[in-house]
Backbone as ProteinMPNN parsed JSONL, in Angstrom:
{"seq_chain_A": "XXXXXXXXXXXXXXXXXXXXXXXXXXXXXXXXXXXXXXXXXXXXXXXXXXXXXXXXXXXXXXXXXXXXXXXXXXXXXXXXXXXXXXXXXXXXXXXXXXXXXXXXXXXXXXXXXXXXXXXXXXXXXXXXXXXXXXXXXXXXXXXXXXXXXXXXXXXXXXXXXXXXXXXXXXXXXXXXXXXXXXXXXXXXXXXXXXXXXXXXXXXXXXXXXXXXXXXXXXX", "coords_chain_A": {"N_chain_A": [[32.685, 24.156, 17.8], [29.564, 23.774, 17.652], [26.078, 22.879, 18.516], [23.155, 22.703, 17.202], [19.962, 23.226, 19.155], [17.459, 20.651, 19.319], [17.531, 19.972, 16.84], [19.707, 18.487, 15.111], [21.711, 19.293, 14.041], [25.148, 20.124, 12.787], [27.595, 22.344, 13.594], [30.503, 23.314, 11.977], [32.913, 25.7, 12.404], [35.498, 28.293, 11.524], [36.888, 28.847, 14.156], [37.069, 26.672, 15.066], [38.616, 24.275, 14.373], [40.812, 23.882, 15.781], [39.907, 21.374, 16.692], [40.122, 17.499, 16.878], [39.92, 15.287, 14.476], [38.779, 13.127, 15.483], [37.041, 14.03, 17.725], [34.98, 15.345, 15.65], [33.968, 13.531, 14.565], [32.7, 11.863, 16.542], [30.871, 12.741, 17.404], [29.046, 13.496, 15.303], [27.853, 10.271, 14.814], [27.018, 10.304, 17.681], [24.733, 12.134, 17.495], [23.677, 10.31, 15.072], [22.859, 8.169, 16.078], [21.203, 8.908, 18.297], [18.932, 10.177, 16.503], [18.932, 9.135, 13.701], [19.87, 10.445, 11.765], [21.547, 13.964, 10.611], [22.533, 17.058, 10.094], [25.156, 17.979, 8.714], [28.18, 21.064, 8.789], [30.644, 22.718, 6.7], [32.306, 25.698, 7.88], [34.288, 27.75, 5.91], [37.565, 28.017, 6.67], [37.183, 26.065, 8.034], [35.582, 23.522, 6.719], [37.598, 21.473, 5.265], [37.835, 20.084, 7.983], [35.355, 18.835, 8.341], [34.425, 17.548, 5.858], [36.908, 15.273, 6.497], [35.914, 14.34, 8.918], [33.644, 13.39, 8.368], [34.125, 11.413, 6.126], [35.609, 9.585, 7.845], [33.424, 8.712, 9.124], [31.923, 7.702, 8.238], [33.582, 5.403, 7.119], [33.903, 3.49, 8.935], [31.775, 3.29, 10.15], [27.669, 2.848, 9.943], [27.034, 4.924, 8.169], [25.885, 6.983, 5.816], [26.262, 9.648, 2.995], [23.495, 11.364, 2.03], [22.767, 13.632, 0.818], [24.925, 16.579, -0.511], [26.398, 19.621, -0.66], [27.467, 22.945, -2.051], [28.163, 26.276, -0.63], [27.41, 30.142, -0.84], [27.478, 31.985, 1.818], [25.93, 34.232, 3.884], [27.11, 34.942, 7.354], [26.57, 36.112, 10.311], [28.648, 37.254, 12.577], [31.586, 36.094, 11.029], [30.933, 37.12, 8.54], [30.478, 36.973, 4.497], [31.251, 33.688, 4.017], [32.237, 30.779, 2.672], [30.115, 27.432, 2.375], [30.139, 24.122, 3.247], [27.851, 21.626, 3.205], [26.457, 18.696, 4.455], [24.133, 15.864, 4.576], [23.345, 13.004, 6.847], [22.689, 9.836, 6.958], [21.586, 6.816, 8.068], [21.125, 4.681, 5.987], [22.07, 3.937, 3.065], [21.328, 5.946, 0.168], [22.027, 6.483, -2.524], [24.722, 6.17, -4.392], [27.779, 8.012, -5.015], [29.947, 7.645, -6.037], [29.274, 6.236, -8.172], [27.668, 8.422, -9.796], [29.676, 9.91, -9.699], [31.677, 9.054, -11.861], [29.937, 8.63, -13.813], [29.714, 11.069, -14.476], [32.139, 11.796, -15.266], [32.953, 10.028, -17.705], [31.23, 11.511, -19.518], [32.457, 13.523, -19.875], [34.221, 15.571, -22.805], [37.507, 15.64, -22.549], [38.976, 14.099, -19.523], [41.222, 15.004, -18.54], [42.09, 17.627, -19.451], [40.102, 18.662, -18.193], [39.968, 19.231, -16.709], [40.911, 21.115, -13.284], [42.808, 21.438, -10.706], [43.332, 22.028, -7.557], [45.852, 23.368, -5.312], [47.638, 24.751, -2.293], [50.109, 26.103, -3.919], [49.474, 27.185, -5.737], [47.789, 30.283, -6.359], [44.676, 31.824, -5.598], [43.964, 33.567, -7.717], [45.16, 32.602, -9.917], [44.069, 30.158, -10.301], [41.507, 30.854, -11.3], [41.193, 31.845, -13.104], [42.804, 29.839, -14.719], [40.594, 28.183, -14.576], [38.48, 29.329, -15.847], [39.366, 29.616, -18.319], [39.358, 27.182, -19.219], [36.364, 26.573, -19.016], [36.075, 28.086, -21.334], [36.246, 26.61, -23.479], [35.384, 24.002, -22.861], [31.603, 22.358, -21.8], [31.884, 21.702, -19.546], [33.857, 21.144, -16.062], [35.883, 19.553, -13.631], [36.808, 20.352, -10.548], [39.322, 19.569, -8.4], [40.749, 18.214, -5.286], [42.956, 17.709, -2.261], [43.126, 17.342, 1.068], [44.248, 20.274, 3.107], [43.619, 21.821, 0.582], [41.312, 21.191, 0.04], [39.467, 23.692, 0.656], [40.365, 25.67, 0.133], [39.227, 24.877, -3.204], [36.529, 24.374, -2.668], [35.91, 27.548, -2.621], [37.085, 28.5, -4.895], [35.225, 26.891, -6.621], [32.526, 28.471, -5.764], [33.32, 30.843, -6.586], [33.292, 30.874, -9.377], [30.638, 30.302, -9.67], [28.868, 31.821, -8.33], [30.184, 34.166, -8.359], [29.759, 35.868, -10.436], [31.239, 36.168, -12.464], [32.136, 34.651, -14.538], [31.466, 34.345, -18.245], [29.165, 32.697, -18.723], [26.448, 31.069, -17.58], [26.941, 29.419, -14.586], [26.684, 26.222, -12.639], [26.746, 24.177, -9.885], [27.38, 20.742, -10.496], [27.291, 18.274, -9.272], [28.969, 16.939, -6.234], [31.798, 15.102, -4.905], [32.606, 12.827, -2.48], [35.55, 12.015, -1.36], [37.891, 9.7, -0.647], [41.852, 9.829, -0.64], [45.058, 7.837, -0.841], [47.797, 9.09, 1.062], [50.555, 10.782, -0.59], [52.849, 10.579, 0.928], [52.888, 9.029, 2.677], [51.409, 6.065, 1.357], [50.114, 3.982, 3.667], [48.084, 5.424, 4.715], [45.508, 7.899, 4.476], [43.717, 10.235, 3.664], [41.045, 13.187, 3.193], [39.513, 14.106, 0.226], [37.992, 15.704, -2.994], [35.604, 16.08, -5.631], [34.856, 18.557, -7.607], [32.082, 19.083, -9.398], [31.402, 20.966, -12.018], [28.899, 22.761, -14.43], [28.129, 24.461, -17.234], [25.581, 26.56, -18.113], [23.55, 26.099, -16.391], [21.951, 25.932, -13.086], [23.102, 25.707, -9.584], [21.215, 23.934, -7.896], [19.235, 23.428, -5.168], [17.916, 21.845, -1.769], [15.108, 21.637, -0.446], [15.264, 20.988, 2.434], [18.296, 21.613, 2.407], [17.977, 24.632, 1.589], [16.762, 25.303, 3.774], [18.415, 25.112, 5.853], [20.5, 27.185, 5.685], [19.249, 29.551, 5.535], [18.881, 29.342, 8.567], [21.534, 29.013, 9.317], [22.53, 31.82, 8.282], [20.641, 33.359, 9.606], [21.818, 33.408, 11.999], [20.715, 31.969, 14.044]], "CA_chain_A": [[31.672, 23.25, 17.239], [28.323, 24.034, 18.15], [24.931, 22.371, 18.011], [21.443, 23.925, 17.556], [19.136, 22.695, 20.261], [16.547, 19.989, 18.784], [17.726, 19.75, 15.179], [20.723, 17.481, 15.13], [22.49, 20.066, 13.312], [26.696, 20.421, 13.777], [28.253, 23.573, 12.551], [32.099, 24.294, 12.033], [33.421, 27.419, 12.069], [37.066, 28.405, 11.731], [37.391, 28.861, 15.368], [36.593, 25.104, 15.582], [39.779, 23.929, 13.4], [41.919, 22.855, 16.501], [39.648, 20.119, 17.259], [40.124, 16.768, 16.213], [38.857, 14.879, 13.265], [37.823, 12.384, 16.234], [35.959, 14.765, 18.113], [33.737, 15.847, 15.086], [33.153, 11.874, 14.214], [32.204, 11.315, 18.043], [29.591, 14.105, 17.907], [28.305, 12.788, 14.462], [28.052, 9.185, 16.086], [25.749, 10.508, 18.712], [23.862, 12.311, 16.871], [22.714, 9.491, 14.178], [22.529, 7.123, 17.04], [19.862, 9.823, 18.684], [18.238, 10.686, 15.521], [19.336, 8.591, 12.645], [20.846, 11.577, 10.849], [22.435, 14.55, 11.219], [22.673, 17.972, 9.099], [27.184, 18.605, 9.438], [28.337, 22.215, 7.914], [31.647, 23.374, 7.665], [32.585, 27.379, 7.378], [35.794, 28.283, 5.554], [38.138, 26.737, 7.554], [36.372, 24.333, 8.881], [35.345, 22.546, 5.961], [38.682, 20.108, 5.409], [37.862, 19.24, 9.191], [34.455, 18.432, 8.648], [35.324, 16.382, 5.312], [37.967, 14.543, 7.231], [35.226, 13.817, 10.297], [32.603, 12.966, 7.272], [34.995, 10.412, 5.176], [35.954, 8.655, 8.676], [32.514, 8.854, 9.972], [31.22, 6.618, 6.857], [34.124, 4.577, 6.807], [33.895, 3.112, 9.615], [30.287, 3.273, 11.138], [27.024, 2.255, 9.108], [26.344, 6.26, 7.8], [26.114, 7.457, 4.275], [25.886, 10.719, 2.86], [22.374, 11.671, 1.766], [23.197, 15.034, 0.167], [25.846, 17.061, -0.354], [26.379, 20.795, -1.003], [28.367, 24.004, -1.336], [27.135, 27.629, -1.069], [28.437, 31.021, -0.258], [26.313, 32.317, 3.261], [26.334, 35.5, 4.341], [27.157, 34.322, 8.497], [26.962, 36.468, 11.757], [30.268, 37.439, 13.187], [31.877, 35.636, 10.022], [30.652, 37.896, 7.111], [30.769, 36.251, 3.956], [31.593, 32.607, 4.086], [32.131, 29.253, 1.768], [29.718, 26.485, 3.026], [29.618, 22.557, 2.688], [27.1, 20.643, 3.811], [25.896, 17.495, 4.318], [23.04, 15.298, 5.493], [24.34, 12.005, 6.584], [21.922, 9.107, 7.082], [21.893, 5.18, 8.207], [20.584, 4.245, 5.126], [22.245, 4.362, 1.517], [20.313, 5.719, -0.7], [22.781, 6.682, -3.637], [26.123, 6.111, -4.916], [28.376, 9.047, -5.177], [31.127, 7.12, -7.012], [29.035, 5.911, -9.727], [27.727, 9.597, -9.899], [31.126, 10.676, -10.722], [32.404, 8.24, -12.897], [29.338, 9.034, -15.27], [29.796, 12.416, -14.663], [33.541, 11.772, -16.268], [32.229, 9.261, -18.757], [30.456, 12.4, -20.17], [33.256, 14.63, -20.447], [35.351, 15.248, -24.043], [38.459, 14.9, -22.003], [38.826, 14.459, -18.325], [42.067, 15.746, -17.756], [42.094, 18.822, -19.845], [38.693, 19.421, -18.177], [39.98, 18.872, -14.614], [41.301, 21.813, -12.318], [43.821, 20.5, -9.509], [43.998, 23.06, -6.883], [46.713, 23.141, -4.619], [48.51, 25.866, -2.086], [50.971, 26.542, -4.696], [48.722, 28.249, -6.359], [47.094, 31.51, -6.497], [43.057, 31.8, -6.264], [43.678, 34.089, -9.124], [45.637, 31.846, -10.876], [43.203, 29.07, -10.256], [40.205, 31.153, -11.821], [41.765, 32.217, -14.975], [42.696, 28.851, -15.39], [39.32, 27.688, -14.65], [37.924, 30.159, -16.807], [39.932, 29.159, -19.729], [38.621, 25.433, -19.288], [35.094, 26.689, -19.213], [35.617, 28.559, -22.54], [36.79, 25.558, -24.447], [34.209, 22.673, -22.276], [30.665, 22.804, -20.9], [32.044, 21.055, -18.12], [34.917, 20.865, -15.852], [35.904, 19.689, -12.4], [37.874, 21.093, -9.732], [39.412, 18.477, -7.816], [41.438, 19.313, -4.246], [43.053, 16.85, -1.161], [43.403, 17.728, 2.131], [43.613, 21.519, 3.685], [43.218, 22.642, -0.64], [39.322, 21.321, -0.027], [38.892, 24.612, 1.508], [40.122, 26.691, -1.629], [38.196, 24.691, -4.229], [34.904, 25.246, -2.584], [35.65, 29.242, -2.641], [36.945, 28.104, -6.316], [33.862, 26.541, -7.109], [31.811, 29.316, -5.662], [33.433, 32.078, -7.058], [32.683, 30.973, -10.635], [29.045, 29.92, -9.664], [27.922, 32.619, -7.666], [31.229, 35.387, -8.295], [29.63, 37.024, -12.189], [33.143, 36.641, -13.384], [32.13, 33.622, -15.582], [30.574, 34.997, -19.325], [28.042, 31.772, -18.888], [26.093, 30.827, -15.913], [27.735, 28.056, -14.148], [26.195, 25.328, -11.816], [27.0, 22.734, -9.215], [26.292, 19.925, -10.873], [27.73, 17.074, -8.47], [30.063, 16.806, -5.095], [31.748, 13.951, -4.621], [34.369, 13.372, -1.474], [36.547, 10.442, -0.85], [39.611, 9.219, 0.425], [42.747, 8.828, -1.552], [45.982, 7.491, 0.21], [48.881, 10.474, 1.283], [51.649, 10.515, -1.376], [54.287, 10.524, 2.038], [52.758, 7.934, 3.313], [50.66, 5.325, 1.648], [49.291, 3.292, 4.459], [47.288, 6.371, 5.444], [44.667, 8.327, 3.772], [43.378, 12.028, 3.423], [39.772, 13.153, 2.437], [39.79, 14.621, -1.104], [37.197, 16.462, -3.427], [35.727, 16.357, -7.111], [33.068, 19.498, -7.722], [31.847, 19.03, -11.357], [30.446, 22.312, -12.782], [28.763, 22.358, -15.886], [27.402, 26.074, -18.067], [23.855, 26.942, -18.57], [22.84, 25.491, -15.245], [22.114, 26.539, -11.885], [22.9, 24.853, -8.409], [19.876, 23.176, -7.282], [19.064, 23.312, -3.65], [16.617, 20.703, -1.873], [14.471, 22.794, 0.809], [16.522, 20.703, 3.421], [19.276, 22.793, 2.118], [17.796, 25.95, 2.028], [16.125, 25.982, 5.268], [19.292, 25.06, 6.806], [21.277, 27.659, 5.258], [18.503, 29.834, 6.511], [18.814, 29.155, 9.76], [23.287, 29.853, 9.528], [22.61, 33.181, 8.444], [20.248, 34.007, 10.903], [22.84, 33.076, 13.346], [19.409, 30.855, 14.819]], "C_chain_A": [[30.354, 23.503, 17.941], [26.923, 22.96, 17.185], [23.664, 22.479, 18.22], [20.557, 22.49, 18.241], [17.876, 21.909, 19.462], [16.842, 20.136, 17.635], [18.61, 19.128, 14.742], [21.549, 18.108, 13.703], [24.229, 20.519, 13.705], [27.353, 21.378, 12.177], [29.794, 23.562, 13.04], [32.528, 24.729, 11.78], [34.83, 27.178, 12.709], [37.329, 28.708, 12.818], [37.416, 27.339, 16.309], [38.07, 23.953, 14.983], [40.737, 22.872, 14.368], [41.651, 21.72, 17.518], [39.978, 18.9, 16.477], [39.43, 16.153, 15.412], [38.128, 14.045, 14.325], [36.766, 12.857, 16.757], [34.849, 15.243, 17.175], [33.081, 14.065, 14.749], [32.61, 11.485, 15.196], [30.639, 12.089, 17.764], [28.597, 13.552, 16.316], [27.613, 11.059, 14.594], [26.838, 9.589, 16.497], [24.751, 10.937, 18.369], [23.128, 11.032, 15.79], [22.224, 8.296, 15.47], [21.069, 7.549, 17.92], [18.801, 10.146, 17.483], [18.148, 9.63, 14.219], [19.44, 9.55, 11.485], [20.867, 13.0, 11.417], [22.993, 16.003, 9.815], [24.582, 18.37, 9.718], [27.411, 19.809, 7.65], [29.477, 22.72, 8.649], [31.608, 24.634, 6.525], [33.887, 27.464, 6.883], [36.411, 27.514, 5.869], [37.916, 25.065, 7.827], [35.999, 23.881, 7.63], [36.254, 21.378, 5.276], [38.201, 19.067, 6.617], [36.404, 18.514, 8.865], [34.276, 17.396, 6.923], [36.155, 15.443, 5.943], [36.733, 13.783, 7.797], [34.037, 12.693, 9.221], [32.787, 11.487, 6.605], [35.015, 9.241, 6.576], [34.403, 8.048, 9.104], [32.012, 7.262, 9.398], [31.968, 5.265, 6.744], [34.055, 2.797, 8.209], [32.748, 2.848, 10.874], [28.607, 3.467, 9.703], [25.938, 3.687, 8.779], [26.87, 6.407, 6.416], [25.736, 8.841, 4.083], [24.655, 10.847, 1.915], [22.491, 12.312, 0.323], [24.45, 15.549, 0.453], [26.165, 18.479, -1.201], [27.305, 21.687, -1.128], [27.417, 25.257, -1.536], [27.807, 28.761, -0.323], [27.53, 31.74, 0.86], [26.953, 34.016, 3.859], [25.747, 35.43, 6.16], [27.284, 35.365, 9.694], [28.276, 36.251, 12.322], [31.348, 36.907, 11.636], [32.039, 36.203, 8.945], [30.012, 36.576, 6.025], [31.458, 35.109, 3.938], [30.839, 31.624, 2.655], [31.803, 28.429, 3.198], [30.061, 25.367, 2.109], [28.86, 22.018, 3.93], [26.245, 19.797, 3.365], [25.092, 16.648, 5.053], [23.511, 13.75, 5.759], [22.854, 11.169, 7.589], [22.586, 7.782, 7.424], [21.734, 4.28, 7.271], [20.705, 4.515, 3.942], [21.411, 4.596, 0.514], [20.844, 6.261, -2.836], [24.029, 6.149, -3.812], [26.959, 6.93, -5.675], [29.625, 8.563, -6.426], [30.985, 7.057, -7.861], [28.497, 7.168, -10.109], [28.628, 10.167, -10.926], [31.854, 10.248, -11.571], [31.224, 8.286, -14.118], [29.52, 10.341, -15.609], [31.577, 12.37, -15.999], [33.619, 11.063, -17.276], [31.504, 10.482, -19.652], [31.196, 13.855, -20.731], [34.299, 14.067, -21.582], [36.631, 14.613, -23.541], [39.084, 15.24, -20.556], [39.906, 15.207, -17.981], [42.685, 16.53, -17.685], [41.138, 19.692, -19.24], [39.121, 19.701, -16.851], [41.129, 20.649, -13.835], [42.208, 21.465, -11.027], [44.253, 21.863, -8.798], [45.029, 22.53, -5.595], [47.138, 24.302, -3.766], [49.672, 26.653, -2.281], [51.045, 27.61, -5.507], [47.797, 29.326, -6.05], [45.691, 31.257, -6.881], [43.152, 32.694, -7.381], [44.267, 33.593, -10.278], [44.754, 30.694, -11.635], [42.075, 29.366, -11.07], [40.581, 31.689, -12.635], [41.989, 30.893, -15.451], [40.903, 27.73, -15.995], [38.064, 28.163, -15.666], [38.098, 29.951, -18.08], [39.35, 27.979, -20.255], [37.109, 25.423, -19.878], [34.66, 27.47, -20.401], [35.642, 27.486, -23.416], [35.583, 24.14, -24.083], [33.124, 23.364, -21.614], [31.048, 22.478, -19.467], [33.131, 21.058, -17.601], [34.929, 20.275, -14.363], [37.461, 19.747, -11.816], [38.126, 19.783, -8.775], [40.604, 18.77, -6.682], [42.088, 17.682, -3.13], [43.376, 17.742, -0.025], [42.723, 19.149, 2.442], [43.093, 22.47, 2.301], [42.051, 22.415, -0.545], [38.522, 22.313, 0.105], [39.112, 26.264, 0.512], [39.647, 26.093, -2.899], [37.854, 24.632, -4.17], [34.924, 26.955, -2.516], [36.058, 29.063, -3.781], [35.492, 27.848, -6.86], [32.72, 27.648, -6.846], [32.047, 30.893, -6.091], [33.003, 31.548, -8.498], [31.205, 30.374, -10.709], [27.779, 31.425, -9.152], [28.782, 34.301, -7.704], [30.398, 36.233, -9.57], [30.703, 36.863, -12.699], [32.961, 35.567, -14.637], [30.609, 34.36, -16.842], [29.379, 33.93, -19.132], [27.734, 31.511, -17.622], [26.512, 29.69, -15.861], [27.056, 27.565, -13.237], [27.096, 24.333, -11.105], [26.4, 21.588, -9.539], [26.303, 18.652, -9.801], [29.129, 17.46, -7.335], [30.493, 15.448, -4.876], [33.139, 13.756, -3.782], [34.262, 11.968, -1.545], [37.329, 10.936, -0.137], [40.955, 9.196, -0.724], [44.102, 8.661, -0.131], [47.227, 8.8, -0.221], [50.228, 9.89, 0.344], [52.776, 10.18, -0.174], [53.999, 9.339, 2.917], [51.08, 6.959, 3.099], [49.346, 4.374, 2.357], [48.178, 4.46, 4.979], [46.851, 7.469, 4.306], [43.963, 9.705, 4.15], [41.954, 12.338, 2.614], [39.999, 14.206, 1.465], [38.149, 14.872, -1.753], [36.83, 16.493, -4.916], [34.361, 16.902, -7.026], [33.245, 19.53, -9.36], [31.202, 20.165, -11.478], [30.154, 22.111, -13.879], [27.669, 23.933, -16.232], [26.351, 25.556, -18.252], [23.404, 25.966, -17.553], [23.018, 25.958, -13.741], [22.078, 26.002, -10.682], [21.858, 24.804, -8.365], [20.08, 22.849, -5.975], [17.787, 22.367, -3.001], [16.067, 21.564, -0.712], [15.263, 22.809, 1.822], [17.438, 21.643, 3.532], [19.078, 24.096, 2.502], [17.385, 26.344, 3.638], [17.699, 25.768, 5.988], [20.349, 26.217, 6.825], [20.733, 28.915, 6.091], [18.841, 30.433, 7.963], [20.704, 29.545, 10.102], [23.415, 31.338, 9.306], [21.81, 33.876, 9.345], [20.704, 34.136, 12.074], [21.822, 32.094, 14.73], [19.521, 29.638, 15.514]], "O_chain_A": [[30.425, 23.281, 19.15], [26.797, 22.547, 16.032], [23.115, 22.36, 19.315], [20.537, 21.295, 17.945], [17.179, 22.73, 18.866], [15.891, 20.778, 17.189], [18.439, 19.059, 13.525], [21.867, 17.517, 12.671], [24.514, 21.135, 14.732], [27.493, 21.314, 10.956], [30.191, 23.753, 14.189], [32.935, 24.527, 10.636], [35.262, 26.497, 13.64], [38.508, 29.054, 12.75], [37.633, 27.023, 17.479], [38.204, 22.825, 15.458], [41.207, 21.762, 14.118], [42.289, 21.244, 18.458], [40.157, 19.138, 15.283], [38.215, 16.346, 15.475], [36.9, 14.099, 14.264], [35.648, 12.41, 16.503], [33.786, 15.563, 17.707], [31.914, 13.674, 14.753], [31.819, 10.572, 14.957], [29.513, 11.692, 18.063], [27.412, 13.255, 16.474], [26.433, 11.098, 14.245], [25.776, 9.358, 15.919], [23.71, 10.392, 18.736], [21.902, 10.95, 15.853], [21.126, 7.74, 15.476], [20.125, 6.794, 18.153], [17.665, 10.385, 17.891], [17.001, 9.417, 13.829], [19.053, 9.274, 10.349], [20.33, 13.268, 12.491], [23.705, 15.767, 8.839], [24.997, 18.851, 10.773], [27.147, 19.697, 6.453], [29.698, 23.017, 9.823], [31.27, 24.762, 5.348], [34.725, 27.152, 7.729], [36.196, 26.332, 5.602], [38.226, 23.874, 7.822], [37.193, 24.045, 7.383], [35.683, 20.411, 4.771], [38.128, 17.841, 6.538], [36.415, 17.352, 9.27], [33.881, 16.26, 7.185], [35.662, 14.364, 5.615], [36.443, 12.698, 7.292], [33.774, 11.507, 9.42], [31.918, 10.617, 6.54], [34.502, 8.135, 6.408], [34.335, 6.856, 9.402], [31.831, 6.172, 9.942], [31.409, 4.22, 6.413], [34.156, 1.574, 8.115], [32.843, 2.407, 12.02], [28.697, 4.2, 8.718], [24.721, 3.75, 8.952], [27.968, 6.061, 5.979], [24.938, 9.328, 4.884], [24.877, 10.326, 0.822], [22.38, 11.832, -0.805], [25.097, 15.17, 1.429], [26.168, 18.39, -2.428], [28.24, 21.485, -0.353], [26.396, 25.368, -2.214], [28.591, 28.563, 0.606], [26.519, 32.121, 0.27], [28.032, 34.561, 4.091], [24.588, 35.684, 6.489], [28.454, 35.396, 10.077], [28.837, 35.166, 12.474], [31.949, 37.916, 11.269], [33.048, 36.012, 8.267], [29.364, 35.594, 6.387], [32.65, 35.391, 3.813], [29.784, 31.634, 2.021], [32.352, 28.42, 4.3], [30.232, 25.371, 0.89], [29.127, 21.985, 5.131], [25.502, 19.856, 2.386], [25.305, 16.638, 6.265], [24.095, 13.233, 4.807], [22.223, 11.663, 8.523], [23.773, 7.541, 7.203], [22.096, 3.123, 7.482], [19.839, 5.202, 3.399], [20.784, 3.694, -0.043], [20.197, 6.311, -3.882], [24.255, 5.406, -2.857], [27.011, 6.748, -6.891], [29.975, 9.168, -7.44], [31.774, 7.443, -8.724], [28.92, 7.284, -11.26], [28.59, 10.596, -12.079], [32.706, 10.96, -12.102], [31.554, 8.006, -15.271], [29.507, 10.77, -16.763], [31.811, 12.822, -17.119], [34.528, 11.435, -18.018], [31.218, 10.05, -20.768], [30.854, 14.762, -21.489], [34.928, 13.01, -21.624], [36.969, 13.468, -23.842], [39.601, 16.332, -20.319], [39.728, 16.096, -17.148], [43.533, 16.777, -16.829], [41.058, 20.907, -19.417], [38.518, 20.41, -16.045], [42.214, 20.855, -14.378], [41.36, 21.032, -10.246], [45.146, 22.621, -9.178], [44.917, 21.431, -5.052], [47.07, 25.286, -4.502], [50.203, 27.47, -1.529], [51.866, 28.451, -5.873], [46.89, 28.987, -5.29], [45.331, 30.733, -7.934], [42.211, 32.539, -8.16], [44.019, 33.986, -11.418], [44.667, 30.374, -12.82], [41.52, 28.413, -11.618], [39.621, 32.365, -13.004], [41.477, 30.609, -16.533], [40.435, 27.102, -16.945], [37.079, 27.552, -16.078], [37.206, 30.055, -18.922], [38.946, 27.779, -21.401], [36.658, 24.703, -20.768], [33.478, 27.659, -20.691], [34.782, 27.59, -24.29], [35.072, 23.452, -24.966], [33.23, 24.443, -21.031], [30.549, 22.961, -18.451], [33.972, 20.969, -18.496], [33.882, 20.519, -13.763], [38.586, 19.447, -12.217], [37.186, 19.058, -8.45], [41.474, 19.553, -7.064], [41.539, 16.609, -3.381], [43.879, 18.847, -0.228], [41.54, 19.454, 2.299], [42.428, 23.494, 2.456], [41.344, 23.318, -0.993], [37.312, 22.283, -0.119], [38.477, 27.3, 0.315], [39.655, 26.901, -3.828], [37.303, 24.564, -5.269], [33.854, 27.54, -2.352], [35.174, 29.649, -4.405], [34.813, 28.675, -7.469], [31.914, 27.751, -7.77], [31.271, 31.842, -5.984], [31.928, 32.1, -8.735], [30.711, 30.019, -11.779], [26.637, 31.793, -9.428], [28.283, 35.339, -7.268], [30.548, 37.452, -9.497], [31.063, 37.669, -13.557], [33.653, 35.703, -15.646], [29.451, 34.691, -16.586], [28.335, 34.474, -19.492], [28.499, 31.652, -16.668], [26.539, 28.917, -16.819], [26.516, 28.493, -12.636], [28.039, 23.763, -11.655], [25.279, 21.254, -9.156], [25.228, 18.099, -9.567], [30.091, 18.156, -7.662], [29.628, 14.599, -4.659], [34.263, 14.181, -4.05], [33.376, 11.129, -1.705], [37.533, 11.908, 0.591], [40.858, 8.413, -1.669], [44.112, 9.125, 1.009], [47.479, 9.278, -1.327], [50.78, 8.807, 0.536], [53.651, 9.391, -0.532], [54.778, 8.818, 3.715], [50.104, 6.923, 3.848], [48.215, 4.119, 1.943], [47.372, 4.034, 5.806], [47.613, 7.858, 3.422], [43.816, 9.908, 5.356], [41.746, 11.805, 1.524], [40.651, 15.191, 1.811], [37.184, 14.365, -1.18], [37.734, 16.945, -5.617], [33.289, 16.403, -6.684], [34.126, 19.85, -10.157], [30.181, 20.213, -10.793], [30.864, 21.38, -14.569], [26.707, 24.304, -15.559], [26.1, 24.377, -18.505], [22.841, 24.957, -17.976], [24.107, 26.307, -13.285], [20.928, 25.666, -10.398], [21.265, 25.763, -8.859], [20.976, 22.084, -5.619], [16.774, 22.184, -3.676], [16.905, 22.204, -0.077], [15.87, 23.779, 2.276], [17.517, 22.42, 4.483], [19.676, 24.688, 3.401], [17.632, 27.309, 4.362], [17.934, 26.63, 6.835], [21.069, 26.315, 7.819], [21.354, 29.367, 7.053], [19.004, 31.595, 8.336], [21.037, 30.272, 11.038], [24.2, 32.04, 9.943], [22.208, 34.923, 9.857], [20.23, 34.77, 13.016], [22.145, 31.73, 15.861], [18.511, 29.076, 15.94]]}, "name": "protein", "num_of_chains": 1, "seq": "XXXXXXXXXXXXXXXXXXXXXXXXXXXXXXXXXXXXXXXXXXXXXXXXXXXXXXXXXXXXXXXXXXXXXXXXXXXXXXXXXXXXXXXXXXXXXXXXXXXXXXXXXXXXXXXXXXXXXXXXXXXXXXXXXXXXXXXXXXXXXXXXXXXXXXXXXXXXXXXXXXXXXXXXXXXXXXXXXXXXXXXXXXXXXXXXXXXXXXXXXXXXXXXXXXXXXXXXXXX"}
């Protein structure tokens, strides 16, 4: 876990994995408490953990997520990498939920449109299916729990940014929660719905870019 000097920036990279979800919520914590927000980006790997740290962070301490992103970074030592990141503030200034519930309010039918990845499945299984969806709807979303969060953002970015899709595809919306663990109820797991939608192109907010920026420069 590393954190760039004056920018209240926390990166995690798959060599960061066998920390705890506490330890990244501690370090987010300090940071908004020093700053009142806090740029958090996880690499490959690392992006379940830093979901997890994200979901708790919010749940339980008076931070909201700002923004929220994915993107594919070309990273020092790393290579090619799937990003997420997110800006996380003291101060709500959206509602992700109602977001996504218009977003699904807007689709023909959600659960022909929907994608459910899992480690059962094959990323090449996953993007033929996904492919199929996106011939038949403008829209679909990929929807993931747990350590699958980490193959439906390289899902989502292979048909946004891969060429393999005949129409250009966009990020139109991210939206993470919680749902509760099929094995055990009383306890809860951070989960994933990326809406894509044809003839549109992620939209980045400078925030974004400069920060992205600044991961590939290894800076």
């Amino acid at each position: 876990m590393s954190r760039e000097p004056n920018s209240h920036f926390i990166a995690i990279r798959p060599s960061d994995t066998s920390l705890k979800t506490t330890d990244v919520v501690e370090k987010i914590i300090s940071e908004i408490m020093e700053a009142g927000e806090v740029d958090v980006v996880g690499l490959d790997e690392g992006i379940f953990l830093v979901c997890s740290a994200m979901n708790m962070a919010t749940e339980i301490a008076s931070i909201y997520i700002d923004d929220i992103c994915i993107s594919s970074l070309e990273v020092p030592v790393l290579g090619k990498s799937s990003a997420l990141s997110a800006h996380l503030v003291q101060k709500q200034t959206g509602d992700y939920a109602q977001l996504a519930e218009r977003e699904e309010k807007g689709m023909e039918d959600v659960e022909e449109q929907t994608v459910s990845v899992s480690r059962a499945a094959t990323m090449e299984r996953l993007l033929t299916i996904s492919l199929l969806r996106l011939a038949r709807f403008d829209k679909i979303r990929i929807v993931a729990a747990g350590g699958s969060i980490n193959d439906a953002v390289s899902l989502a970015l292979r048909l946004t940014t891969g060429q393999i899709s005949k129409d250009a595809v966009g990020a139109k919306l991210i939206h993470l929660y919680s749902i509760s663990m099929r094995n055990d109820p009383t306890k809860s797991i951070a989960a994933v719905s990326i809406y894509l939608q044809k003839g549109i192109s992620t939209e980045y907010t400078k925030r974004q870019r400069d920060l992205f920026k600044k991961l590939e420069s290894g800076n």
